[in-house]
N, CA, C and O atoms as a GROMACS GRO file, in nm:
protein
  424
    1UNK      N    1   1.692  -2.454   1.701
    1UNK     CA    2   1.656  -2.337   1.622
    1UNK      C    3   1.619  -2.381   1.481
    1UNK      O    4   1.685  -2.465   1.418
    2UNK      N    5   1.515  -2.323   1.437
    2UNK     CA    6   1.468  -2.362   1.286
    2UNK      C    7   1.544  -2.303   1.142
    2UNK      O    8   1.529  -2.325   1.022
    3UNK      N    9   1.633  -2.216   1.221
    3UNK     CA   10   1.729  -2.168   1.097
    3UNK      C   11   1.705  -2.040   1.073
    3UNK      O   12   1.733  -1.980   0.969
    4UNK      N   13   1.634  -1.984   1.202
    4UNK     CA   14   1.599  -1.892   1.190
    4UNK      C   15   1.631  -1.749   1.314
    4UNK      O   16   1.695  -1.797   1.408
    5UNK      N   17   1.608  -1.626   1.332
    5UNK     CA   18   1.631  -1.538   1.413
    5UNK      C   19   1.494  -1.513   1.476
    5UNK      O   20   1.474  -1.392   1.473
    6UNK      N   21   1.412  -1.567   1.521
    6UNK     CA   22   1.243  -1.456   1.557
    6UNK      C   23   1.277  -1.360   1.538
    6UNK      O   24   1.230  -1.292   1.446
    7UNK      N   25   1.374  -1.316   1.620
    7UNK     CA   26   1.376  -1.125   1.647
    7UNK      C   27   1.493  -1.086   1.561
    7UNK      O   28   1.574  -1.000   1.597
    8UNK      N   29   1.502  -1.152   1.445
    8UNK     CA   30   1.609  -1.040   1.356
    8UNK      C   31   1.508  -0.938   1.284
    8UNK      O   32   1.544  -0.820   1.297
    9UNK      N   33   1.412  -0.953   1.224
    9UNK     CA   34   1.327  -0.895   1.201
    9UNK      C   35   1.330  -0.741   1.268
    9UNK      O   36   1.369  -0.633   1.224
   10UNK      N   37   1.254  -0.792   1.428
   10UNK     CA   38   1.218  -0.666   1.481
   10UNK      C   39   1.353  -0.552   1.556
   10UNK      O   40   1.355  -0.442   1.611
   11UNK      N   41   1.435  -0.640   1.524
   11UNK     CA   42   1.582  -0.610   1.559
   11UNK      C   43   1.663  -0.463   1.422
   11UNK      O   44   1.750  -0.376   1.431
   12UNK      N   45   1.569  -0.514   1.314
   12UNK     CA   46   1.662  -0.448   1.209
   12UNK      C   47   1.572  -0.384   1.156
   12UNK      O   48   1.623  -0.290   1.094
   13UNK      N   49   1.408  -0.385   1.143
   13UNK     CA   50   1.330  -0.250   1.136
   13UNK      C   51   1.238  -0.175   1.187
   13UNK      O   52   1.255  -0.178   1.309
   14UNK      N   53   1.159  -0.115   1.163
   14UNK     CA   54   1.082  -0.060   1.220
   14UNK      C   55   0.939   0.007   1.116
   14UNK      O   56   0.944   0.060   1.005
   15UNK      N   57   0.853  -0.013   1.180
   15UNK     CA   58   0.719   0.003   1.126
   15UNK      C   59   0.656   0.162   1.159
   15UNK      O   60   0.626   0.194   1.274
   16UNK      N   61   0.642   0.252   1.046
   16UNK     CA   62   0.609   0.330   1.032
   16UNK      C   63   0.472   0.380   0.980
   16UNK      O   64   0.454   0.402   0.860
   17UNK      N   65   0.374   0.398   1.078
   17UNK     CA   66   0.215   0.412   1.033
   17UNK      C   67   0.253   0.574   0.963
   17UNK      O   68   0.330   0.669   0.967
   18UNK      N   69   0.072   0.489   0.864
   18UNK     CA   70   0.060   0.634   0.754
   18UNK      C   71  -0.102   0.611   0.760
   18UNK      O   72  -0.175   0.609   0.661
   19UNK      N   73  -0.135   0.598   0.866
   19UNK     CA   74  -0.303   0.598   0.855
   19UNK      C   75  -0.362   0.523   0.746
   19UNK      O   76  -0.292   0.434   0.699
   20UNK      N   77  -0.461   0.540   0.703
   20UNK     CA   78  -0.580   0.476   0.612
   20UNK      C   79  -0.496   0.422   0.482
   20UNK      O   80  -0.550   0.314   0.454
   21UNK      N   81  -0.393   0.444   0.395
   21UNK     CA   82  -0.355   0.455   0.283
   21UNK      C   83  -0.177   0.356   0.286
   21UNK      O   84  -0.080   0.405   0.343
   22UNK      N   85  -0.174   0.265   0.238
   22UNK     CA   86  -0.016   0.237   0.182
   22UNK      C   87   0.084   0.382   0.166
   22UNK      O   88   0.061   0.497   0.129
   23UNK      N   89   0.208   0.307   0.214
   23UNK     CA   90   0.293   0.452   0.151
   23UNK      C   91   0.400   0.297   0.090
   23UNK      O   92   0.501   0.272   0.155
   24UNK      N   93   0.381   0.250   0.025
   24UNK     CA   94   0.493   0.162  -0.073
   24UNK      C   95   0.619   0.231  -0.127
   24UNK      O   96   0.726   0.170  -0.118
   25UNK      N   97   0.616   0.365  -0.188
   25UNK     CA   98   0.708   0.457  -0.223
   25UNK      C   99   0.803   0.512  -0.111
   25UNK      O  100   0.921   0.541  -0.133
   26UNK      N  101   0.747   0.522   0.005
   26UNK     CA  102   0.897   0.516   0.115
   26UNK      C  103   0.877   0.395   0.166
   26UNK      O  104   0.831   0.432   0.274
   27UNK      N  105   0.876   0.266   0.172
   27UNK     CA  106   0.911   0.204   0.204
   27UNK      C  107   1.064   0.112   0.189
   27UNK      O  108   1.091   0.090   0.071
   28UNK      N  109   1.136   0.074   0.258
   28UNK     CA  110   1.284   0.033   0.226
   28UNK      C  111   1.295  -0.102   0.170
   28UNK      O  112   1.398  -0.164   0.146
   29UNK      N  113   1.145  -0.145   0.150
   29UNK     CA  114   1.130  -0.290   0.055
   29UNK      C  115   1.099  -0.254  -0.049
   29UNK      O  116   1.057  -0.342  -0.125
   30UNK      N  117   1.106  -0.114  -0.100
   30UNK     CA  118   1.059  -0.094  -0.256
   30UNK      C  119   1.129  -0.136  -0.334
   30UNK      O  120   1.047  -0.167  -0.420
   31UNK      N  121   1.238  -0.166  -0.380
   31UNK     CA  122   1.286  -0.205  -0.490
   31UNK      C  123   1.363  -0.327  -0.480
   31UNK      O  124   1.469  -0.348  -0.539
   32UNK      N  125   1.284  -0.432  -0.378
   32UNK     CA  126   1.370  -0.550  -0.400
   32UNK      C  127   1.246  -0.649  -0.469
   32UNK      O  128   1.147  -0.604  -0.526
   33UNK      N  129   1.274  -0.774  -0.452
   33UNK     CA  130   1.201  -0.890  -0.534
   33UNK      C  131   1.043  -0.935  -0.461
   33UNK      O  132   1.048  -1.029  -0.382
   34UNK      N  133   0.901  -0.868  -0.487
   34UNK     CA  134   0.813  -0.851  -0.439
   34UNK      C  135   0.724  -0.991  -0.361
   34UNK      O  136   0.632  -0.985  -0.281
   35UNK      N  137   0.801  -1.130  -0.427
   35UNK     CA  138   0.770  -1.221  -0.412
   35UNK      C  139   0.845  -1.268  -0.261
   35UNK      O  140   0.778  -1.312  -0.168
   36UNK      N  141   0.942  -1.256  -0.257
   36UNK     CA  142   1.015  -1.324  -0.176
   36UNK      C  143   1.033  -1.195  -0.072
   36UNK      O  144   1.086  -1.230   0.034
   37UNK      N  145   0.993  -1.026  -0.079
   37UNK     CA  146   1.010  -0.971   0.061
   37UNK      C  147   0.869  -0.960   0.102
   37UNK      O  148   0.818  -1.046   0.175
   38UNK      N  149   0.796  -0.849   0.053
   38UNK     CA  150   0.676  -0.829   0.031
   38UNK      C  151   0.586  -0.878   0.099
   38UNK      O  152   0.540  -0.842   0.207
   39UNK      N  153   0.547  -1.009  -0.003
   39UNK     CA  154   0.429  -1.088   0.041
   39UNK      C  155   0.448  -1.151   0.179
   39UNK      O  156   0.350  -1.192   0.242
   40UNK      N  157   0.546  -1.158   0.216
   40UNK     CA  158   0.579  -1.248   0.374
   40UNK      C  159   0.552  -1.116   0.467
   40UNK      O  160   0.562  -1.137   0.588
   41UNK      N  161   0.523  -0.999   0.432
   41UNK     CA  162   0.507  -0.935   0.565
   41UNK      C  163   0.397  -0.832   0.563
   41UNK      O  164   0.353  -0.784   0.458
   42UNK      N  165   0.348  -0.796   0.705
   42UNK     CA  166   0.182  -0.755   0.706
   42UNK      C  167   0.227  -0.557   0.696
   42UNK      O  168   0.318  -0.495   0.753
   43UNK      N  169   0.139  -0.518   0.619
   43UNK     CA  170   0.143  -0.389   0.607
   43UNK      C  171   0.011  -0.272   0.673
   43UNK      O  172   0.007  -0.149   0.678
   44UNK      N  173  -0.077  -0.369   0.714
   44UNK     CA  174  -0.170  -0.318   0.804
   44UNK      C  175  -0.215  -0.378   0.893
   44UNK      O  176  -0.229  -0.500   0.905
   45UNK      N  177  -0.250  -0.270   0.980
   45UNK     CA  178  -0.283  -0.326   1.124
   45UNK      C  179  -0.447  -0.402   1.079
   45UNK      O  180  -0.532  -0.347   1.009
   46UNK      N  181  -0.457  -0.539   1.140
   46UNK     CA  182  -0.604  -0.638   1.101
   46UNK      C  183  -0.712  -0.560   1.168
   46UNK      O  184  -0.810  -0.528   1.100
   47UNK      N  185  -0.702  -0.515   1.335
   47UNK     CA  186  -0.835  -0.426   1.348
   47UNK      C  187  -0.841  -0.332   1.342
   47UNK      O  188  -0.939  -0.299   1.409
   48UNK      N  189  -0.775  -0.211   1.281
   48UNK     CA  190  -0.794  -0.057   1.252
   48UNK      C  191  -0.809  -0.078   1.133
   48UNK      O  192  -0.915  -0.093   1.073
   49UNK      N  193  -0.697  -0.080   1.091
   49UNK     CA  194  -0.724  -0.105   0.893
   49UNK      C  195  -0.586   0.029   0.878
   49UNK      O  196  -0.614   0.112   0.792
   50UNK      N  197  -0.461   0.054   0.943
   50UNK     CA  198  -0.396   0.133   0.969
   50UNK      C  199  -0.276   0.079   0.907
   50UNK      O  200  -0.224  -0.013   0.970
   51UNK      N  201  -0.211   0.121   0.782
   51UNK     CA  202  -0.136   0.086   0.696
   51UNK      C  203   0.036   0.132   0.772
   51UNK      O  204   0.057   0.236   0.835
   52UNK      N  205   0.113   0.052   0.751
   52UNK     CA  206   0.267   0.126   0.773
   52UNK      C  207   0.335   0.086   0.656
   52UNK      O  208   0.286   0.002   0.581
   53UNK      N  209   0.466   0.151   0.628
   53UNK     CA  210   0.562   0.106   0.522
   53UNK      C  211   0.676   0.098   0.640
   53UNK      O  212   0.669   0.158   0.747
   54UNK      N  213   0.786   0.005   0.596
   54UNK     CA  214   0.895  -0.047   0.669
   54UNK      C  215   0.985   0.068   0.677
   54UNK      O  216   0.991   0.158   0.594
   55UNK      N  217   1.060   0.057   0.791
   55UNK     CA  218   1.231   0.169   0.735
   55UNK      C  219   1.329   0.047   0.840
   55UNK      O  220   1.297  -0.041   0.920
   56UNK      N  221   1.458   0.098   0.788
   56UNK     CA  222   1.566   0.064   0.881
   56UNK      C  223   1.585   0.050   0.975
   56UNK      O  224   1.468   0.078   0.997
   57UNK      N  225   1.636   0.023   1.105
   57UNK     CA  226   1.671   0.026   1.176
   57UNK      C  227   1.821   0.053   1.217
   57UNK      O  228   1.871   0.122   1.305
   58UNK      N  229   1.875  -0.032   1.116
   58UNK     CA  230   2.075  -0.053   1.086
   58UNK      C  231   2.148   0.114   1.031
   58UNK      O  232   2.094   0.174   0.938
   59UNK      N  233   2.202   0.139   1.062
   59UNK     CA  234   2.233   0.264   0.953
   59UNK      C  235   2.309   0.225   0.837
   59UNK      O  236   2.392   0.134   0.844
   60UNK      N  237   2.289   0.278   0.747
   60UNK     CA  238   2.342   0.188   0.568
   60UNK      C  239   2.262   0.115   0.534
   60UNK      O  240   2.226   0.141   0.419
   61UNK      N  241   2.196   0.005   0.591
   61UNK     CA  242   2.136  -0.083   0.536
   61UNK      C  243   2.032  -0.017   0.481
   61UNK      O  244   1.964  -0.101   0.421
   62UNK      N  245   1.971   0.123   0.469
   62UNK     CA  246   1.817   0.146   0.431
   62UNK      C  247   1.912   0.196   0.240
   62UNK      O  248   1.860   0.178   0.130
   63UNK      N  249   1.981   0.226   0.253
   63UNK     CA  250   2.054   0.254   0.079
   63UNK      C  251   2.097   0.140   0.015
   63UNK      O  252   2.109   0.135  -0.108
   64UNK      N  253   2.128   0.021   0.112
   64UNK     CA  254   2.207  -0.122  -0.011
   64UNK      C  255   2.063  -0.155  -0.009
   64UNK      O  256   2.059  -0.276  -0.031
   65UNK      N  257   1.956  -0.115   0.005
   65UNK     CA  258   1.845  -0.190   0.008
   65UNK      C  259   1.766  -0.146  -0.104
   65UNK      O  260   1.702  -0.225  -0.174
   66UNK      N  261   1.770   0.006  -0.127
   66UNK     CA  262   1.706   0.082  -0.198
   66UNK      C  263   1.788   0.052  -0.373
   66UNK      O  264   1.743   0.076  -0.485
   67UNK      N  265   1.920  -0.009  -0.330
   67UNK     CA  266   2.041  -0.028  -0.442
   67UNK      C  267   1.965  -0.196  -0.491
   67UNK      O  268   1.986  -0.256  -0.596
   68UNK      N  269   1.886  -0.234  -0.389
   68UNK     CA  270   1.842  -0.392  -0.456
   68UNK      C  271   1.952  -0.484  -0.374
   68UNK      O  272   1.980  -0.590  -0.432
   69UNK      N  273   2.010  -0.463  -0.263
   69UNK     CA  274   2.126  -0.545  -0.231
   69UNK      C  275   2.103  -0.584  -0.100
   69UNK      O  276   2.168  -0.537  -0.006
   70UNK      N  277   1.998  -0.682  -0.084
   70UNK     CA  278   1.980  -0.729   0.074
   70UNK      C  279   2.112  -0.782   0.093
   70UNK      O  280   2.194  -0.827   0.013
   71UNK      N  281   2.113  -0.761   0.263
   71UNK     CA  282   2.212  -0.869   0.314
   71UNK      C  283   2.166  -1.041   0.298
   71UNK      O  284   2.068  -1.104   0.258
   72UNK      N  285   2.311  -1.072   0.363
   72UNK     CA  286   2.287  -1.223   0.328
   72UNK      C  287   2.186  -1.270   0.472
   72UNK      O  288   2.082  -1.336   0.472
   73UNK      N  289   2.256  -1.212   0.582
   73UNK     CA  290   2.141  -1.208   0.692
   73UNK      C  291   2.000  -1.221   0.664
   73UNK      O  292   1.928  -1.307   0.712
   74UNK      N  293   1.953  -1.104   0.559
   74UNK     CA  294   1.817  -1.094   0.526
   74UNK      C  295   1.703  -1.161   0.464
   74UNK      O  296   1.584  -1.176   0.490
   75UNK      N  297   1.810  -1.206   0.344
   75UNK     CA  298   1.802  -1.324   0.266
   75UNK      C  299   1.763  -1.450   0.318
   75UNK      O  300   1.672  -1.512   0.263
   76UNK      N  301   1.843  -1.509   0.452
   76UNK     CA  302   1.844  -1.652   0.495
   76UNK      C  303   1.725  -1.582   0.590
   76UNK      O  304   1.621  -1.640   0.558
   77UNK      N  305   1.699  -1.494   0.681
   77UNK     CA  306   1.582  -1.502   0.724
   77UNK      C  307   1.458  -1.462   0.615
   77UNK      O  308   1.356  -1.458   0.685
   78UNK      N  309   1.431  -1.439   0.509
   78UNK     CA  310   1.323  -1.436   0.454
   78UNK      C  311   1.300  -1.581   0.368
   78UNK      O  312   1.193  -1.635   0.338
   79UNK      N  313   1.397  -1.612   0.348
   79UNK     CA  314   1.380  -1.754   0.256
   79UNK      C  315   1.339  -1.858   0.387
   79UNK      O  316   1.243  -1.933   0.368
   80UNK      N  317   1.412  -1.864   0.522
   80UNK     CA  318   1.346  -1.959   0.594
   80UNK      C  319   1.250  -1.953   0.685
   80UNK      O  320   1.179  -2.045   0.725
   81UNK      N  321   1.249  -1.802   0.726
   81UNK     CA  322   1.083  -1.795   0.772
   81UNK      C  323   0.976  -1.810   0.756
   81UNK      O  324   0.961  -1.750   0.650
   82UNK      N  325   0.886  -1.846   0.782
   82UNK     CA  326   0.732  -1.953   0.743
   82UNK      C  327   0.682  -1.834   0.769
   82UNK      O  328   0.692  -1.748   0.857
   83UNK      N  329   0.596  -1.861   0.612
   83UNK     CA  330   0.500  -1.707   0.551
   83UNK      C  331   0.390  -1.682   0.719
   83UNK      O  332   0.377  -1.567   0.761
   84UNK      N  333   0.347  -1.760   0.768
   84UNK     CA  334   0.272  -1.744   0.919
   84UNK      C  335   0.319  -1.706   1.008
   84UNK      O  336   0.251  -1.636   1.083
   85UNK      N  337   0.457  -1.735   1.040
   85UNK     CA  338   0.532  -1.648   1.120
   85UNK      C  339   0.566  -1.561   1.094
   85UNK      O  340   0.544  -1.483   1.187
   86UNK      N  341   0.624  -1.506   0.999
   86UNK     CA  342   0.699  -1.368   0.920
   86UNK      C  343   0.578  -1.293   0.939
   86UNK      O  344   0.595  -1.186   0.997
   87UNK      N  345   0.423  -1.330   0.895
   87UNK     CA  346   0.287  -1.257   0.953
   87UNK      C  347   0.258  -1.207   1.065
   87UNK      O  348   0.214  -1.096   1.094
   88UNK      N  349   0.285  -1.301   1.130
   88UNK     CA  350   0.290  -1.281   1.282
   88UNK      C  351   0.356  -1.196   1.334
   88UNK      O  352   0.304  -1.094   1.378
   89UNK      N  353   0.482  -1.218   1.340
   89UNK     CA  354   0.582  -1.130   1.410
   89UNK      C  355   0.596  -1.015   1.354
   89UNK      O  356   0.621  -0.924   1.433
   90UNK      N  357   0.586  -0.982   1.227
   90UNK     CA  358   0.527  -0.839   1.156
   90UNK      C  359   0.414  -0.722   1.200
   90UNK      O  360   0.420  -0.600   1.214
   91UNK      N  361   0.310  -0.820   1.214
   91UNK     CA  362   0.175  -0.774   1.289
   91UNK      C  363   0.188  -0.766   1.437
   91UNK      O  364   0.110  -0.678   1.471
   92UNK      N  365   0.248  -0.815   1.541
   92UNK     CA  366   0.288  -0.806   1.685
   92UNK      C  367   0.374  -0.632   1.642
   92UNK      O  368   0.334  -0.525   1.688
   93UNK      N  369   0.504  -0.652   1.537
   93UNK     CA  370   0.563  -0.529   1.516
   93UNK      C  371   0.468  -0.394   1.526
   93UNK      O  372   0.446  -0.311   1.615
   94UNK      N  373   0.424  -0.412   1.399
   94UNK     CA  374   0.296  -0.271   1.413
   94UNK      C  375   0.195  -0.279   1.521
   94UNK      O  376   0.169  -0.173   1.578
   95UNK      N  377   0.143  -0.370   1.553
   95UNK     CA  378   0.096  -0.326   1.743
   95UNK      C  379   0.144  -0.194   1.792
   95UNK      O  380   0.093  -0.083   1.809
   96UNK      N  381   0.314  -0.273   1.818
   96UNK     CA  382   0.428  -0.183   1.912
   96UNK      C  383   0.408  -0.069   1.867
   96UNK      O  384   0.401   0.028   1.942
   97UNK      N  385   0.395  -0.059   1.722
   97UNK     CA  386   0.449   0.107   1.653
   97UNK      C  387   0.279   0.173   1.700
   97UNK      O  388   0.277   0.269   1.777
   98UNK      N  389   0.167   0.124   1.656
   98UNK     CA  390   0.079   0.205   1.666
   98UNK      C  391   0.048   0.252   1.782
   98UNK      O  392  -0.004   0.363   1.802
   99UNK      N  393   0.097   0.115   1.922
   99UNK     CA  394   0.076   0.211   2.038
   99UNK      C  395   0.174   0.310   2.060
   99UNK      O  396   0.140   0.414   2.116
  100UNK      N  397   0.326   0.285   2.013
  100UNK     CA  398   0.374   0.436   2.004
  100UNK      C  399   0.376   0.539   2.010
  100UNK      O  400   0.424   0.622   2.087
  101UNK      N  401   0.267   0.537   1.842
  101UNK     CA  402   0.211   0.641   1.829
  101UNK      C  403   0.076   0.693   1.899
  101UNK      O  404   0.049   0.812   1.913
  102UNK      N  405   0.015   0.612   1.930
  102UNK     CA  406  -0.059   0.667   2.010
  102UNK      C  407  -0.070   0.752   2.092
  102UNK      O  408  -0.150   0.845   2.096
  103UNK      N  409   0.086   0.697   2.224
  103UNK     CA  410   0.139   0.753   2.348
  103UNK      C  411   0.201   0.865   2.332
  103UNK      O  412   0.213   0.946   2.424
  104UNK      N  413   0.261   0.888   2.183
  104UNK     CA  414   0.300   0.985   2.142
  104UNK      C  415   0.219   1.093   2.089
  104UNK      O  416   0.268   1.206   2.086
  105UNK      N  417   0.134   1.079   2.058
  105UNK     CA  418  -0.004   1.225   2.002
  105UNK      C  419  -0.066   1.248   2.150
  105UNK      O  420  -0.121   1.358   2.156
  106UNK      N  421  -0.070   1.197   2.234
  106UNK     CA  422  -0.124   1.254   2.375
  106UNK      C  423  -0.025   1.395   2.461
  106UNK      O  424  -0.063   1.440   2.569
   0.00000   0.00000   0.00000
């Protein structure tokens, strides 16, 4: 193992589409350190152009987050995940959610 979880990620949130536009303001990465959560993860889908903001998955964790207080869990997977993978497995994430939603407006 590289020191890492693949699936803690998709384990602890979930990707919430908002069509054409960012929603950064509900997102549960808003108020932590933009460098080190942020930039490591994809916020739109590459062939629609279909934006999501993150939420929770954990219950509590979406308020120590909003407080600026990642876990230590969160921490060791964002510091050792490789910015290409953290891409990756982000973008596979919103796939899942948009066909979701898809299956869900029918």
């Amino acid at each position: 193992m590289a020191g890492y979880d693949v699936d803690w990620f998709e384990n602890n949130f979930v990707a919430i589409p908002t069509n054409m536009f960012g929603n950064c303001s509900a997102c549960c990465f808003r108020n932590l350190n933009k460098e080190l959560f942020c930039k490591k993860l994809q916020c739109i889908d590459e062939h629609n152009g279909v934006c999501v903001y993150w939420n929770t998955k954990v219950s509590g964790q979406g308020r120590e987050l909003l407080m600026g207080h990642p876990s230590r869990e969160m921490i060791r997977w964002f510091t050792s995940m490789p910015f290409g993978r953290a891409q990756k497995i982000t973008s596979v994430i919103i796939n899942k959610a948009l066909q979701n939603n898809k299956q869900n407006v029918k």
